[in-house]
N, C-alpha and C positions, 0 to 999 in steps of 0.2 A: 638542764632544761631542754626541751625538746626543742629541734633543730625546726622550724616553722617559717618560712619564708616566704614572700612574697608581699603585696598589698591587701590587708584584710578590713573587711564592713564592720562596721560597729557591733554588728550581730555576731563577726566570726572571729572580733576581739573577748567577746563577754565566751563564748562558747570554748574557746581552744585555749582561754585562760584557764577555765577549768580543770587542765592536765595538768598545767605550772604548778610547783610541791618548793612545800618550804617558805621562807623567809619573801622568794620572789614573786609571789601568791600578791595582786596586787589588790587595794581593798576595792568591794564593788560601790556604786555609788547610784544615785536616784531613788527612785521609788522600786522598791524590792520586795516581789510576791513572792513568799516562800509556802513551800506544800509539805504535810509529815505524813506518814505512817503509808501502809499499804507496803506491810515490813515495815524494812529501820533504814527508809530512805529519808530523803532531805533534799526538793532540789529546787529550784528560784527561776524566779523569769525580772525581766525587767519590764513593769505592769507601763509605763508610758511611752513603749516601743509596741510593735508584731514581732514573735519570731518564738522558737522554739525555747524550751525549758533546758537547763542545764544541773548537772549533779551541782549539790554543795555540799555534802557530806551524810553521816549517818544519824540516825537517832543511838541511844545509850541501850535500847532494849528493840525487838522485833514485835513490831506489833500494826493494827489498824483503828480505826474510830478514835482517833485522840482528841484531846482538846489544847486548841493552842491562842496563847494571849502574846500580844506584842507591844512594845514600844517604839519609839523612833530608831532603838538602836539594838535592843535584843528582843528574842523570841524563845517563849517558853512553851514545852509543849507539857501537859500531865496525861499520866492514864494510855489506856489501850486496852487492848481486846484477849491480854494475854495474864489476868489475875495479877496487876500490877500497882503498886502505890506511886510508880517511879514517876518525878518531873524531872525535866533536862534543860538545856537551853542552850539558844546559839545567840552569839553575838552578831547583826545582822550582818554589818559588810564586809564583815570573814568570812571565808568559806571556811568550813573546816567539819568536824563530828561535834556533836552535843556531848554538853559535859552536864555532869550531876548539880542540882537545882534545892531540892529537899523531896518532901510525902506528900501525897493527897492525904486528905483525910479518913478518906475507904478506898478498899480496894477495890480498883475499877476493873470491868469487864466489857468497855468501849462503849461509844454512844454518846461521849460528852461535846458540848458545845461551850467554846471559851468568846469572851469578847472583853473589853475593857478602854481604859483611857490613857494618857500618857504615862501613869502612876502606878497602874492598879489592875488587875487582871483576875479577873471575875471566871469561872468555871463550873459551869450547870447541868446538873443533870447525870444520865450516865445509866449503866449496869453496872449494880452491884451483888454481890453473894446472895442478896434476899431479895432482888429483884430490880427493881426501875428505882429507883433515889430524886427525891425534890432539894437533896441539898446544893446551895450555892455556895463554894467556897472561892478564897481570896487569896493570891499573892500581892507583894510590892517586888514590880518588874525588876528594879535596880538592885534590889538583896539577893540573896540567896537562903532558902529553909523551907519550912512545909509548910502548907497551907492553912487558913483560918476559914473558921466560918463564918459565914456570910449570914445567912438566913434560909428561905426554902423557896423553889418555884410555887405555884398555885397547882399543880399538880405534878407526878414523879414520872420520868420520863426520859427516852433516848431517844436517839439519833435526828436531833430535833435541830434544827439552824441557830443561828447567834449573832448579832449584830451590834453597833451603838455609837452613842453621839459622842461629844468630848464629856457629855452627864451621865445619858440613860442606857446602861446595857438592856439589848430585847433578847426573847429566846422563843423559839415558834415552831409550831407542830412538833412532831416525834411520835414516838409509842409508847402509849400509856399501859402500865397495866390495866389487864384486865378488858383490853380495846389494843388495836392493833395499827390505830394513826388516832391523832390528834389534829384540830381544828385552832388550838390556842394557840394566845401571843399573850406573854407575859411581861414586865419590866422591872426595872429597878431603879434607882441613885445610887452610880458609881460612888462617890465618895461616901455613903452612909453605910448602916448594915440594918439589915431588917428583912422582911419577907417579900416576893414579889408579888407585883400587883397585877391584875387584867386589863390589857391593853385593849383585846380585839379580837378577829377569827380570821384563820386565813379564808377563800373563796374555796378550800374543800378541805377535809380532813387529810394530811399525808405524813409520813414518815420520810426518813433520810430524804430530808429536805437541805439546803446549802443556803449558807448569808453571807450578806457583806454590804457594805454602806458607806458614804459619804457621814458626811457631820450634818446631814439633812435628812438624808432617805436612805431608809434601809431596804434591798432586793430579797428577794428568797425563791430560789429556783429548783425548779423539779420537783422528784418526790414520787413516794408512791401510794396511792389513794387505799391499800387493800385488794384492789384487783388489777389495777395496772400502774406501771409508770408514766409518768407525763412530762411534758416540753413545755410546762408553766413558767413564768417569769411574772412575780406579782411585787409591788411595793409598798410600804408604809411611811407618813409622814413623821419622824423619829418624836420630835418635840410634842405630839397631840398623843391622839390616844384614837383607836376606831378599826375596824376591817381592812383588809389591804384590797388596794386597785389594782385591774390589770395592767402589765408592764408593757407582755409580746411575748414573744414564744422563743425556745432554744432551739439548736436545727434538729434534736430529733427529742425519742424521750429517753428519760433516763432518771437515775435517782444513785445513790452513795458515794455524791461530787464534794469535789473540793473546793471553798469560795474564797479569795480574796480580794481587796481594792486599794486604788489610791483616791483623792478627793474628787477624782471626775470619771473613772473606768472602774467596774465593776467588773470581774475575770471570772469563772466559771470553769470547771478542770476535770477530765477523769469521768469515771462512772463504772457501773455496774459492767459485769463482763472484761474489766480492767480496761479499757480503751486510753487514748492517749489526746483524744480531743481539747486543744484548750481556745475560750469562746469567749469574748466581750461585749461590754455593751454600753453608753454613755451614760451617766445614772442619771443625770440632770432631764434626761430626755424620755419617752419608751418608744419602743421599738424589737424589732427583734435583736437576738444575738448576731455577733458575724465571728469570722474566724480567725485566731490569733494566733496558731500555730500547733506543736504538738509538747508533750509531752516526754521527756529523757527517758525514764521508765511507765511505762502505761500501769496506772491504779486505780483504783477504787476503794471504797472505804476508809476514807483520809480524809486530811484536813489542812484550810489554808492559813498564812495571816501575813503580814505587812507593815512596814516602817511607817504606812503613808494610809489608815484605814481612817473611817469616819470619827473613831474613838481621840485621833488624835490630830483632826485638824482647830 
């Protein structure tokens, strides 16, 4: 074990654990944002503190745009940007590299958005070999195998947000074929299968847009309208149905961010250009973002999820 001495802050026990190998690898605990892809990284923050990101390990494959579903205890991530069927999964408060999961049901070419509930993990959307896919398929978090199907969004489409309650998965904006951003919010019933239904519209059409939610309100930040990025922050009431309000803005603009949350903080990660920005904000409340520290590796084109998201308070 490395030779570490002195008195250290709670922030420079979580971080300089992270060199610790082996057996004396101690488990992490609280509320735990984890981020995938942008490569075959993996790294966590502790979402109801401030401070920097630290490594947790690798993903099984190299890749970006994935989609990842969580439970209270592991993290599964499907898909990427690298002609892959692969899901993996980590167990939350080990650190360690993903291990093999099962198949998606196509083969992905990034773009998907995962969300779910304490059970059940829902993954929409996506690039596939013939283009943009409206399919929703399904894991159960606690098993291990390949995906079922769910049903289909209201329209096919990537790099689109994801969010939901401890019921209703949402999935909002992306790139449709055929159009180059989308306006919609789709839903579902977590527990049921069937197709999903029309929620609402965002306040403008964007692509690589980012979610994350309380068990009340769902966020969706940034994005790109088709001729710029923006510093958008807008939300929706998860249980109704209707257009989102405005939230507040993020400190600059940006789009291909990573989102995750616990029941009261909503996190914000990364972006185009790969930068290393990581930005919060109190979901209960709107307002703008503030600053939460950085990033271990700077990424884009990734994706977040959490022990502690609104799917499973």
């Amino acid at each position: 074990m490395p030779n570490y001495q002195g008195v250290w802050s709670l922030s420079e026990q979580y971080q300089n654990a992270a060199a610790w190998q082996g057996d004396n690898v101690p488990p992490l605990s609280g509320d735990i944002g984890l981020f995938f892809g942008s490569q075959n990284v993996i790294q966590y923050i502790q979402i109801s503190t401030l401070g920097n990101a630290a490594d947790f390990g690798d993903m099984t494959t190299n890749g970006e745009f994935p989609g990842v579903v969580a439970s209270s205890t592991r993290a599964v991530r499907g898909g990427d940007d690298q002609a892959t069927t692969v899901m993996d999964f980590v167990t939350i408060v080990s650190r360690g590299n993903a291990t093999d999961f099962g198949d998606l049901i196509e083969t992905s070419y990034g773009g998907l958005a995962g969300c779910g509930s304490s059970t059940r993990g829902l993954i929409g959307g996506g690039n596939v070999g013939a283009g943009h896919t409206d399919v929703i398929q399904y894991v159960t978090i606690a098993s291990a195998g390949n995906a079922t199907d769910f049903g289909n969004l209201t329209v096919g489409r990537a790099t689109l947000a994801s969010f939901s309650s401890t019921t209703r998965g949402v999935w909002a904006g992306g790139d449709p074929a055929g159009a180059s951003t989308s306006d919609r919010i789709d839903y579902v019933t977590i527990a049921s299968t069937g197709n999903a239904a029309t929620f609402g519209t965002l306040s403008s059409a964007r692509n690589n847009v980012a979610g994350c939610s309380s068990s009340t309100r769902g966020l969706i930040f940034n994005g790109f309208t088709g001729a710029a990025t923006t510093n958008i922050i807008e939300y929706v009431t998860i249980a109704s149905t209707g257009n989102t309000t405005d939230f507040g803005d993020t400190a600059g603009d940006s789009r291909q961010r990573a989102s995750t949350s616990n029941s009261t903080r909503g996190i914000v990660a990364g972006g185009q250009s790969f930068t290393s920005t990581i930005e919060y904000v109190t979901i209960a409340s709107t307002g703008n973002s503030a600053d939460f520290g950085d990033l271990a590796t700077n990424a884009s084109s990734f994706s977040g999820g959490s022990n502690a998201h609104g799917g499973l308070s």
